[in-house]
HTML snippet that shows the backbone in 3Dmol.js (N, CA, C, O; Angstrom):
<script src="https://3Dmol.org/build/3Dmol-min.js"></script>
<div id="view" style="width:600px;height:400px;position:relative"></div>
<script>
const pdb = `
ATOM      1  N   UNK A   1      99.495 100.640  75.142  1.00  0.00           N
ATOM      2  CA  UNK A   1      99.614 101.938  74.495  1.00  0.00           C
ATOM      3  C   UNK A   1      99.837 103.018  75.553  1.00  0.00           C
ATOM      4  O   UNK A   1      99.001 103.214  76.436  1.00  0.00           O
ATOM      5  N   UNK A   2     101.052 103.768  75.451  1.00  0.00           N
ATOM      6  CA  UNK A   2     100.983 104.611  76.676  1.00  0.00           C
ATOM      7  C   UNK A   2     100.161 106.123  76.229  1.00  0.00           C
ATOM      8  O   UNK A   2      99.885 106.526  75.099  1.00  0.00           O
ATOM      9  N   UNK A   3      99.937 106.669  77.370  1.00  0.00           N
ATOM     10  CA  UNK A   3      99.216 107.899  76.998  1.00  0.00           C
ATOM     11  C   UNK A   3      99.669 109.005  76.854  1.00  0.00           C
ATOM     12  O   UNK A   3     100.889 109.041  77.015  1.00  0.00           O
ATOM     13  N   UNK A   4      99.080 110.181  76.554  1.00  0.00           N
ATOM     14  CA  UNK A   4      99.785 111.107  76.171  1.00  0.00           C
ATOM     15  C   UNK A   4      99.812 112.313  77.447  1.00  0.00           C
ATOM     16  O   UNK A   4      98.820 112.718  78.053  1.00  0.00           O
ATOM     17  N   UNK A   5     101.090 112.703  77.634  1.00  0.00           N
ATOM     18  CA  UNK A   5     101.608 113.444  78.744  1.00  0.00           C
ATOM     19  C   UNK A   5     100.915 114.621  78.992  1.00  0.00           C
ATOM     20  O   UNK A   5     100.838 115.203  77.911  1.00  0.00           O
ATOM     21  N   UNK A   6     100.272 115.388  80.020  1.00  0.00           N
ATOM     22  CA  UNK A   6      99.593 116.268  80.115  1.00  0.00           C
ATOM     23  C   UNK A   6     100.204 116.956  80.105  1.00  0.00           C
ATOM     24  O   UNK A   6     101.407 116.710  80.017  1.00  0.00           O
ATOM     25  N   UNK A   7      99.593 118.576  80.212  1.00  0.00           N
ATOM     26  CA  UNK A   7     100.414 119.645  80.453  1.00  0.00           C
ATOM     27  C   UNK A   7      99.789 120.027  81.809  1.00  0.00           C
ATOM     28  O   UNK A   7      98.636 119.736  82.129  1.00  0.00           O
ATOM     29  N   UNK A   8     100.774 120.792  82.671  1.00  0.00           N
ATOM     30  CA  UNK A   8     100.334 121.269  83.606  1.00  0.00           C
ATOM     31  C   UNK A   8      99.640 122.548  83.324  1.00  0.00           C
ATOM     32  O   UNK A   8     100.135 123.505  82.728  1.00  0.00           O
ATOM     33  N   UNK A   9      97.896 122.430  84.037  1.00  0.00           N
ATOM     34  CA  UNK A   9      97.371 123.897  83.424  1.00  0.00           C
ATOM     35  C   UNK A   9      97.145 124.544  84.087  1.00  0.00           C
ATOM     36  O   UNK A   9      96.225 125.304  83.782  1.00  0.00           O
ATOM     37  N   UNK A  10      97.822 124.728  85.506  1.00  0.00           N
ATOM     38  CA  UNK A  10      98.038 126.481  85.824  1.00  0.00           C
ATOM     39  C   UNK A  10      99.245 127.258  85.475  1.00  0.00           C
ATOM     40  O   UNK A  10      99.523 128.407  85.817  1.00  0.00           O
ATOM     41  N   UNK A  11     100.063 126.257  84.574  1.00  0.00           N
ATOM     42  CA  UNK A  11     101.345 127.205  83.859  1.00  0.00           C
ATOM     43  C   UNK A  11     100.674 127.380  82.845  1.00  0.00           C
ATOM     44  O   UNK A  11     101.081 128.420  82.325  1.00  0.00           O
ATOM     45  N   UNK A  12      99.470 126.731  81.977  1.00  0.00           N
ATOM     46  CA  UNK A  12      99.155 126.649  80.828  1.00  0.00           C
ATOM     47  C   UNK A  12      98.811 128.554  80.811  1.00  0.00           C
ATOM     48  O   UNK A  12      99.212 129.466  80.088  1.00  0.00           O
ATOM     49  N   UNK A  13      97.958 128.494  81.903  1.00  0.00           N
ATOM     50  CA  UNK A  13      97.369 130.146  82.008  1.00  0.00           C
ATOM     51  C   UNK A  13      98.221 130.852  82.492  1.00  0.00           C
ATOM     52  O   UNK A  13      97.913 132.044  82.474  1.00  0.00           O
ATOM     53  N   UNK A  14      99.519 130.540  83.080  1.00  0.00           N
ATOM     54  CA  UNK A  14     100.265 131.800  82.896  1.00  0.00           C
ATOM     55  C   UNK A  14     101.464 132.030  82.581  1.00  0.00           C
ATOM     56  O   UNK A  14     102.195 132.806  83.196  1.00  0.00           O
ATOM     57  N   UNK A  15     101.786 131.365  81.575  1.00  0.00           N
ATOM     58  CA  UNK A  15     103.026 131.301  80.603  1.00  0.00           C
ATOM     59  C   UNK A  15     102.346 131.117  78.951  1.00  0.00           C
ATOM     60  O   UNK A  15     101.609 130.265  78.455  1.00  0.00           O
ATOM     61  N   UNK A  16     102.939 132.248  78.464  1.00  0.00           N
ATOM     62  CA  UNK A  16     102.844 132.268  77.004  1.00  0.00           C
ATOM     63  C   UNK A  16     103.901 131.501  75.989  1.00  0.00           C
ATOM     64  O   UNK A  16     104.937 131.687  76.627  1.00  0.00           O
ATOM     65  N   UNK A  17     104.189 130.964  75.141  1.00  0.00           N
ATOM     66  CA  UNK A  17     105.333 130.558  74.084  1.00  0.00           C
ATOM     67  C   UNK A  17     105.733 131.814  73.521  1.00  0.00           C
ATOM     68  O   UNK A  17     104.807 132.609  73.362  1.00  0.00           O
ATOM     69  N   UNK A  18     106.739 132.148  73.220  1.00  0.00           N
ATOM     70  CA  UNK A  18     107.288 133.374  72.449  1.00  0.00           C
ATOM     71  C   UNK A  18     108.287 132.646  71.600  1.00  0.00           C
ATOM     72  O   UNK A  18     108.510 131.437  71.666  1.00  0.00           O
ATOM     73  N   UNK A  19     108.818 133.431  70.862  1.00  0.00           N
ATOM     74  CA  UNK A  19     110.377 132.722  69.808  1.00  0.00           C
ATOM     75  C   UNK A  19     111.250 132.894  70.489  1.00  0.00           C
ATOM     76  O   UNK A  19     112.286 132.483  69.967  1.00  0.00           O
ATOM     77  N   UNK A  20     111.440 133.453  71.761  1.00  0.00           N
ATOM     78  CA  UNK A  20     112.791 133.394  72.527  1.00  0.00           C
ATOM     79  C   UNK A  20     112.296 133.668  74.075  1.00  0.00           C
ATOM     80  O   UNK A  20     112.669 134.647  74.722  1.00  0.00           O
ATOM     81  N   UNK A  21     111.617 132.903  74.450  1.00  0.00           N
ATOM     82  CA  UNK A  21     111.109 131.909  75.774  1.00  0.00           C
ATOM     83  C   UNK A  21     109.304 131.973  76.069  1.00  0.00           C
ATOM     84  O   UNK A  21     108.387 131.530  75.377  1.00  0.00           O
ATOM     85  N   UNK A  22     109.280 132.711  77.378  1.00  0.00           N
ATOM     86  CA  UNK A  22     107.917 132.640  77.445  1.00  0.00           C
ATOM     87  C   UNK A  22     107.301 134.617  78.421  1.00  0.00           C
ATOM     88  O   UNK A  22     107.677 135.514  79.175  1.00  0.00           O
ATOM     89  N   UNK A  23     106.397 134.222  77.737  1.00  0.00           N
ATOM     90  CA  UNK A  23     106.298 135.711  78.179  1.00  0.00           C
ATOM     91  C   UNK A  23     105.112 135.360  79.868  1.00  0.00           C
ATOM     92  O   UNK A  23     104.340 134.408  79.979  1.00  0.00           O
ATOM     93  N   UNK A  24     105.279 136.109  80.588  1.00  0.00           N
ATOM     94  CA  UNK A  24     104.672 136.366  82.138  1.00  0.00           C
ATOM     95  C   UNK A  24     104.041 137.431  82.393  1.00  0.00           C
ATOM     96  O   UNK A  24     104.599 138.410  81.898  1.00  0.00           O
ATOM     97  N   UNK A  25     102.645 137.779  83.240  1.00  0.00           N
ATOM     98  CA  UNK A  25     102.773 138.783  83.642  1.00  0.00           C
ATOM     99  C   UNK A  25     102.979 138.648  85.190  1.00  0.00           C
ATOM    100  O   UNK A  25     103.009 137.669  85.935  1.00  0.00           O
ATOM    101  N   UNK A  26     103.103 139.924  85.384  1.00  0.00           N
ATOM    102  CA  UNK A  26     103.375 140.449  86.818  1.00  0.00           C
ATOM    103  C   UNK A  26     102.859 140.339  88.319  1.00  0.00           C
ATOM    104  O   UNK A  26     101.693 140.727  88.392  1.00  0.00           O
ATOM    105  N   UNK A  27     103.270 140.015  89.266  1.00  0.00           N
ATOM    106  CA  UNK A  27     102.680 139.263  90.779  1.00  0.00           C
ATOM    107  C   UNK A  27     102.056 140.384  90.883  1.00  0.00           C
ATOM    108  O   UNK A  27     101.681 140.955  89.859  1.00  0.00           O
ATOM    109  N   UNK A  28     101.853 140.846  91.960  1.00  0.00           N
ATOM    110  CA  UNK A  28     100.751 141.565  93.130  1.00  0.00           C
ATOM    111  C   UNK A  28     100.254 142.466  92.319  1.00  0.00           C
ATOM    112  O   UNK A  28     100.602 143.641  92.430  1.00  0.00           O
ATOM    113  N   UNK A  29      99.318 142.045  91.328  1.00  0.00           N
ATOM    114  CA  UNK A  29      97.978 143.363  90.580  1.00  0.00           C
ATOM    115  C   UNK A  29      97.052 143.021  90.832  1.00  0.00           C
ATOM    116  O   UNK A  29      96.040 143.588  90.421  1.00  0.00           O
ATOM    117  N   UNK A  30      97.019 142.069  91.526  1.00  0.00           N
ATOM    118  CA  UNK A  30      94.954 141.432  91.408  1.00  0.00           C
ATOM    119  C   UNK A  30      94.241 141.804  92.106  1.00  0.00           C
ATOM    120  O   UNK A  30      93.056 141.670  91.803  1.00  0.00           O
ATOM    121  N   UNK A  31      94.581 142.442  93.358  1.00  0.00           N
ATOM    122  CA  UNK A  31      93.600 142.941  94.725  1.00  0.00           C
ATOM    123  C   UNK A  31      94.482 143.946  95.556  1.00  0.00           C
ATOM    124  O   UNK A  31      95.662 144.280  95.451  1.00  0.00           O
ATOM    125  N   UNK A  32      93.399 144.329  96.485  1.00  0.00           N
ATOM    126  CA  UNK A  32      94.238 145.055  97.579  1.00  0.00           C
ATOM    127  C   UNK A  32      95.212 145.847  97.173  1.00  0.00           C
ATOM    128  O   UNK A  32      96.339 145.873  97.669  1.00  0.00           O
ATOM    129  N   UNK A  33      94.558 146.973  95.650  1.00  0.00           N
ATOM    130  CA  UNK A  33      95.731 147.541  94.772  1.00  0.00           C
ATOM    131  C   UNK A  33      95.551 148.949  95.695  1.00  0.00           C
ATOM    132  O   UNK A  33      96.535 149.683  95.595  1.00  0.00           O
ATOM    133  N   UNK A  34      94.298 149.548  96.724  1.00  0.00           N
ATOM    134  CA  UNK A  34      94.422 150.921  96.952  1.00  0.00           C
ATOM    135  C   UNK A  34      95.928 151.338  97.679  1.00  0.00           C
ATOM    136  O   UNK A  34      96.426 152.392  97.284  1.00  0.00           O
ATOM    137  N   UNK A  35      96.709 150.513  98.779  1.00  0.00           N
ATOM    138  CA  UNK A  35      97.722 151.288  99.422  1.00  0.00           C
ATOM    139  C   UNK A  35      98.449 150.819  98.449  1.00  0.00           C
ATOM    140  O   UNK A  35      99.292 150.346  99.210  1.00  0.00           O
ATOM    141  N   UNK A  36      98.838 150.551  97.436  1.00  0.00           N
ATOM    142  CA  UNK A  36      99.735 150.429  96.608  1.00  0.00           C
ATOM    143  C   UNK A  36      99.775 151.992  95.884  1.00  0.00           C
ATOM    144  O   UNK A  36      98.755 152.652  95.684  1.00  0.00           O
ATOM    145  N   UNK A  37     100.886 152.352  95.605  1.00  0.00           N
ATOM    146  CA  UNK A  37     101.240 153.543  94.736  1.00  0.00           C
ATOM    147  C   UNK A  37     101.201 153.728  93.623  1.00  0.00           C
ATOM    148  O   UNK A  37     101.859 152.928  92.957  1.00  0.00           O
ATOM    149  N   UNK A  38     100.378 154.927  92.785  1.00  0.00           N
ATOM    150  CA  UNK A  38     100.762 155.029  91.850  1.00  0.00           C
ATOM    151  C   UNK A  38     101.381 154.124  90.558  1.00  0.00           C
ATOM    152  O   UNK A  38     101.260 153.423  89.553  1.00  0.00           O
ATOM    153  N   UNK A  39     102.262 154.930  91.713  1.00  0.00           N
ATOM    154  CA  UNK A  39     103.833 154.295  90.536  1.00  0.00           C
ATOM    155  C   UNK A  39     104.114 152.916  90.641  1.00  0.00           C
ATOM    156  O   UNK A  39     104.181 152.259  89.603  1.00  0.00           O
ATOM    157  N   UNK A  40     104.306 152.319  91.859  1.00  0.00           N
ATOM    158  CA  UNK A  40     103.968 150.962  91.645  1.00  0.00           C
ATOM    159  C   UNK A  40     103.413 149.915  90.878  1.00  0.00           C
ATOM    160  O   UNK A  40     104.003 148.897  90.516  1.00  0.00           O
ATOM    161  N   UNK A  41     102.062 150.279  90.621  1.00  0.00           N
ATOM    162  CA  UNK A  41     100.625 150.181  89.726  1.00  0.00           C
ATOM    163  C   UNK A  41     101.803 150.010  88.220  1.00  0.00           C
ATOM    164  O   UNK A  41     102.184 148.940  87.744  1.00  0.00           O
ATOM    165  N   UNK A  42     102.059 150.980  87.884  1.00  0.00           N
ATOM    166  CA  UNK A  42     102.439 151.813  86.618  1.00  0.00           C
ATOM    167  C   UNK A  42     103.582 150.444  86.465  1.00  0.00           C
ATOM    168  O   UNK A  42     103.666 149.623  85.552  1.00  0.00           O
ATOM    169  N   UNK A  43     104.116 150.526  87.297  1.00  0.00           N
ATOM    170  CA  UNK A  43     105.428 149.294  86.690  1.00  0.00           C
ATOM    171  C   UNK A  43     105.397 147.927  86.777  1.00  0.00           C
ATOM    172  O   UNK A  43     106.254 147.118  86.421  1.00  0.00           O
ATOM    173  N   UNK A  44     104.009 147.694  87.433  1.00  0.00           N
ATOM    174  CA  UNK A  44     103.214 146.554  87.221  1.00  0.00           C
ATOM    175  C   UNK A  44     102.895 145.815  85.711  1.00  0.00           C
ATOM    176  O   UNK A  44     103.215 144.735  85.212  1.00  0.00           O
ATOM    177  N   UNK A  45     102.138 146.921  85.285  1.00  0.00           N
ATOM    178  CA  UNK A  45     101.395 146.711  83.754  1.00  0.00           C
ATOM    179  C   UNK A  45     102.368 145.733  82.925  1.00  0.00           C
ATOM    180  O   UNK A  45     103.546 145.402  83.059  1.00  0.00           O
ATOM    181  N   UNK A  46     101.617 145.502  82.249  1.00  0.00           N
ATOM    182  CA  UNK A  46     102.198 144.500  80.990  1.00  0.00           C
ATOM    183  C   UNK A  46     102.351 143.301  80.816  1.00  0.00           C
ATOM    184  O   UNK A  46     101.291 142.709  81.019  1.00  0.00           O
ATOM    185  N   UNK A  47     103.471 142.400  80.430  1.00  0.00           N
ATOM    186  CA  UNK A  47     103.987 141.206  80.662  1.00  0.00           C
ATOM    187  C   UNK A  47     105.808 141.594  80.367  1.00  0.00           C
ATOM    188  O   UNK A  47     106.469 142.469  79.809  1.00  0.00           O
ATOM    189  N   UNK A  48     106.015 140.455  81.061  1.00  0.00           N
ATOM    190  CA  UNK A  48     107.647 140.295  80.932  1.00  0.00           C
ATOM    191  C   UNK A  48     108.142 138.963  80.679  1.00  0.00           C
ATOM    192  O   UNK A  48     107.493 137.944  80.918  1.00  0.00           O
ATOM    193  N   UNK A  49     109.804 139.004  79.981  1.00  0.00           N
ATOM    194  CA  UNK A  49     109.877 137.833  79.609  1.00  0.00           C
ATOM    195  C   UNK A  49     110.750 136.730  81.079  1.00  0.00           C
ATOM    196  O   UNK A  49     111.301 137.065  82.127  1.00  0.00           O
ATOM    197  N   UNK A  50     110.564 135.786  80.630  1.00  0.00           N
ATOM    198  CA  UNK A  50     110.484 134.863  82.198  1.00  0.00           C
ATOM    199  C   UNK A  50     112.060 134.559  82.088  1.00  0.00           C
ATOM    200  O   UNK A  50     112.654 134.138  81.095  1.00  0.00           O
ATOM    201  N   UNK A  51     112.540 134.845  83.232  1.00  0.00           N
ATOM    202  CA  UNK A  51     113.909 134.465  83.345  1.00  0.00           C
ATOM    203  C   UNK A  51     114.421 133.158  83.219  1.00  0.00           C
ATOM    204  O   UNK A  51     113.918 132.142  83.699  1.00  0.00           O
ATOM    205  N   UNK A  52     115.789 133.269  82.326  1.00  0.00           N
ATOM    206  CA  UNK A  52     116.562 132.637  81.261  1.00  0.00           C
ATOM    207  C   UNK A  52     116.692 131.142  82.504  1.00  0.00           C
ATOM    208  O   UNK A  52     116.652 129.987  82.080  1.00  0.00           O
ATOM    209  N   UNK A  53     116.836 131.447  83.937  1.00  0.00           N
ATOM    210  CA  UNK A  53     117.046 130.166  84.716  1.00  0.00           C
ATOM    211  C   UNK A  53     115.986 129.251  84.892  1.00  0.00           C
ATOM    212  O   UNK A  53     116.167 128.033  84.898  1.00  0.00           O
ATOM    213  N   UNK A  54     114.245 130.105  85.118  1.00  0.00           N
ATOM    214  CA  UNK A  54     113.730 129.464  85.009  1.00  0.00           C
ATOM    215  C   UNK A  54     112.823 128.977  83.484  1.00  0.00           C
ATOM    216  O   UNK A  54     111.678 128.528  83.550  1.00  0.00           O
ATOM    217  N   UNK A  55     113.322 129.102  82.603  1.00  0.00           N
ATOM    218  CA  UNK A  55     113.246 128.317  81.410  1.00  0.00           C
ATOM    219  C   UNK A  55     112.889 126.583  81.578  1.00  0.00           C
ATOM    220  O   UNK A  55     111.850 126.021  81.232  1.00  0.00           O
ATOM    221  N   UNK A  56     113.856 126.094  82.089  1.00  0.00           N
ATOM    222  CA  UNK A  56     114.073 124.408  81.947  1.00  0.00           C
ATOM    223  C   UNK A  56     112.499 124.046  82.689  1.00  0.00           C
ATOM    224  O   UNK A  56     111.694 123.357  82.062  1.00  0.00           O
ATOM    225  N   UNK A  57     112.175 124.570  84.037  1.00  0.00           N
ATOM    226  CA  UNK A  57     111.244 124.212  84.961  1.00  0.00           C
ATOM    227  C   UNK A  57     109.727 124.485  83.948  1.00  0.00           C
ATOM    228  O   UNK A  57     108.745 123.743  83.995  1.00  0.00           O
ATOM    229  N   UNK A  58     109.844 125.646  83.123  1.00  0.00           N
ATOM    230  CA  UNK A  58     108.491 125.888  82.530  1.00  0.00           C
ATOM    231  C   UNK A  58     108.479 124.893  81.208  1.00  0.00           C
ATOM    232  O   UNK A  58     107.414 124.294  81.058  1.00  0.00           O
ATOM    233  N   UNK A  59     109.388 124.660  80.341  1.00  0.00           N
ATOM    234  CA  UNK A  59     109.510 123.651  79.619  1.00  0.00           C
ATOM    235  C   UNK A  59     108.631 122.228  80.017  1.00  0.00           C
ATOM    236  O   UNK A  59     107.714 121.554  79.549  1.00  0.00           O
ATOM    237  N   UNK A  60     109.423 122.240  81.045  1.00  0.00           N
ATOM    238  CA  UNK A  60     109.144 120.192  81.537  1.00  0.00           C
ATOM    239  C   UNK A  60     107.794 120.650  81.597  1.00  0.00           C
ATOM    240  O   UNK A  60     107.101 119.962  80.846  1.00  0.00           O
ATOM    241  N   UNK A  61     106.861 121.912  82.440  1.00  0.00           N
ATOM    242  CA  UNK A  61     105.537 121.677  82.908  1.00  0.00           C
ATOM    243  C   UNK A  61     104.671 121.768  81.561  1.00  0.00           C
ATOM    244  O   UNK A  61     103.621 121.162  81.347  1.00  0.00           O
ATOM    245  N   UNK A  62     105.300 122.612  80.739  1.00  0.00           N
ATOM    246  CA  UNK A  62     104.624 122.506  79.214  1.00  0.00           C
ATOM    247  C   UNK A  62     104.922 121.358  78.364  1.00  0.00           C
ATOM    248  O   UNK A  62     104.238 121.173  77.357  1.00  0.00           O
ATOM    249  N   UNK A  63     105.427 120.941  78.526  1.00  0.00           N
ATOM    250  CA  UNK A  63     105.568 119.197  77.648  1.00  0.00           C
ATOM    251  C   UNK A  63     106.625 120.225  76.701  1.00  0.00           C
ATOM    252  O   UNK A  63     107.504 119.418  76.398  1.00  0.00           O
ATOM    253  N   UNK A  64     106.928 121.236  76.220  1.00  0.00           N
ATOM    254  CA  UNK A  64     107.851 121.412  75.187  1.00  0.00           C
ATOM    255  C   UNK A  64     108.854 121.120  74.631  1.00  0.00           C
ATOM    256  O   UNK A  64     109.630 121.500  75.508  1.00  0.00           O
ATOM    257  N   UNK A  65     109.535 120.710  73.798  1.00  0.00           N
ATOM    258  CA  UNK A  65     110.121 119.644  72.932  1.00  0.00           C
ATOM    259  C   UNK A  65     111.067 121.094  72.162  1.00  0.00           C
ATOM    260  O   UNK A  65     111.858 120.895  71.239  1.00  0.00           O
TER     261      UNK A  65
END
`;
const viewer = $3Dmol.createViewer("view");
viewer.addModel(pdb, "pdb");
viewer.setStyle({}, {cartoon: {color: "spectrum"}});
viewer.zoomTo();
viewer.render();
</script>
């Protein structure tokens, strides 16, 4: 009986499923935010959706079908 394929789970925590790919948030917010700017900060926030190339690579690590 073969077993069932894992998912990889540090994409698990940072890739979401959406209806038209996967949603991400943003690199350098976690520390060492004081010499960072403002505005920097500001265009940090949120999540974004994960680029259309790397699609295939987050697929395979999510088992998605």
């Amino acid at each position: 009986m073969a077993s069932k394929a894992k998912v990889h789970s540090g994409a698990a925590k940072r890739f979401k499923k959406t209806a038209s790919g996967y949603k991400h948030k943003h690199a350098n917010k976690s520390h060492i935010l004081t010499k960072m700017t403002t505005k920097r900060k500001r265009q940090l926030r949120g999540t974004e959706q994960l680029n259309a190339a790397d699609k295939p690579l987050v697929d395979r690590m999510l088992r998605a079908n």
